[in-house]
C-alpha positions as CSV (number, residue, x, y, z in Angstrom):
1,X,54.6,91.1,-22.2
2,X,53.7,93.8,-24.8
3,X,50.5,95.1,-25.6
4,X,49.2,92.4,-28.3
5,X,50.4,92.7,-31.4
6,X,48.6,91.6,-34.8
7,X,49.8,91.3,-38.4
8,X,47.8,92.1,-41.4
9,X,48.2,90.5,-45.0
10,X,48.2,93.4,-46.9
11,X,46.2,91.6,-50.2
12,X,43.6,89.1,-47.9
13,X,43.1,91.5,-45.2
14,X,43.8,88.1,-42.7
15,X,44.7,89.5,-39.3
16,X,47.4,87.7,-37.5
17,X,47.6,87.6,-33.7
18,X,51.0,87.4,-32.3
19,X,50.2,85.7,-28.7
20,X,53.7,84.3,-28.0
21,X,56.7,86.5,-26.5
22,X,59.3,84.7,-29.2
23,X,57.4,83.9,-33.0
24,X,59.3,83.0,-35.9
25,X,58.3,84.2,-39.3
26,X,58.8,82.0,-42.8
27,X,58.1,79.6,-44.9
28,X,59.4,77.1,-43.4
29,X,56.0,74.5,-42.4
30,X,56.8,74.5,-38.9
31,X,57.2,78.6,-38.7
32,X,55.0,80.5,-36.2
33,X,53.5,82.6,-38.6
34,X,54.5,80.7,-42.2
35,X,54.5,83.1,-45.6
36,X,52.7,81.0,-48.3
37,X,51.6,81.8,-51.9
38,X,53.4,84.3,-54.1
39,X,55.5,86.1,-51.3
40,X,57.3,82.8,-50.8
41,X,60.0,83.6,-53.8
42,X,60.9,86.7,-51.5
43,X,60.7,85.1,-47.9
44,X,63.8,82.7,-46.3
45,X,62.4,79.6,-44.7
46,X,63.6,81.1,-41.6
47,X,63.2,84.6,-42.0
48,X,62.4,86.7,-39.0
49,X,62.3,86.9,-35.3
50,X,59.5,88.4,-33.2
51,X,59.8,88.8,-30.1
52,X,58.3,90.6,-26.5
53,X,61.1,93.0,-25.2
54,X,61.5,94.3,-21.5
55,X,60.7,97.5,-21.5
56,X,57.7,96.4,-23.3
57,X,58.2,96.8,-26.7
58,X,57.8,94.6,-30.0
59,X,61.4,93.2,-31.9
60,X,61.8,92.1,-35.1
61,X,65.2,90.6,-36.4
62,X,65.7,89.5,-39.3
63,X,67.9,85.4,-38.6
64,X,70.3,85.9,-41.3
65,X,67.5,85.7,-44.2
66,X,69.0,85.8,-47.6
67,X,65.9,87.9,-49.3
C-alpha cells in the first residue's frame, strides 16, 4: 500500500485519513469519506474513487459523477 494519504477540508481545516486501499468519495450516507454541508449541490452521491495502485501510487477516478 501507498504511503498514507490524508485529505484536508479546505474551509474547517479537518484532516482526513485515507487508511483503506479502495475509498469512495460522496454524499451518499454510506460513502467512505461523505461530502456534507454546502459542497453537496456540487458533489454526485457517488462521486469518486480512491484507490492504492501497484506501483505504489494514489488514484482518483471520478465513477461517472454528473458535477
Amino acid at each position: 500500500m501507498p504511503s498514507p494519504l490524508r485529505l484536508r477540508d479546505r474551509d474547517s481545516g479537518v484532516v482526513i485519513p485515507v487508511d483503506r486501499p479502495r475509498s469512495v468519495l460522496g454524499r451518499d450516507s454510506t460513502a467512505d469519506i461523505a461530502v456534507v454541508g454546502e459542497r453537496e449541490r456540487v458533489v454526485s452521491l457517488r462521486h469518486a474513487e480512491i484507490r492504492a495502485a501497484e506501483d505504489g501510487t494514489w488514484v482518483i477516478a471520478d465513477l461517472g459523477s454528473s458535477n
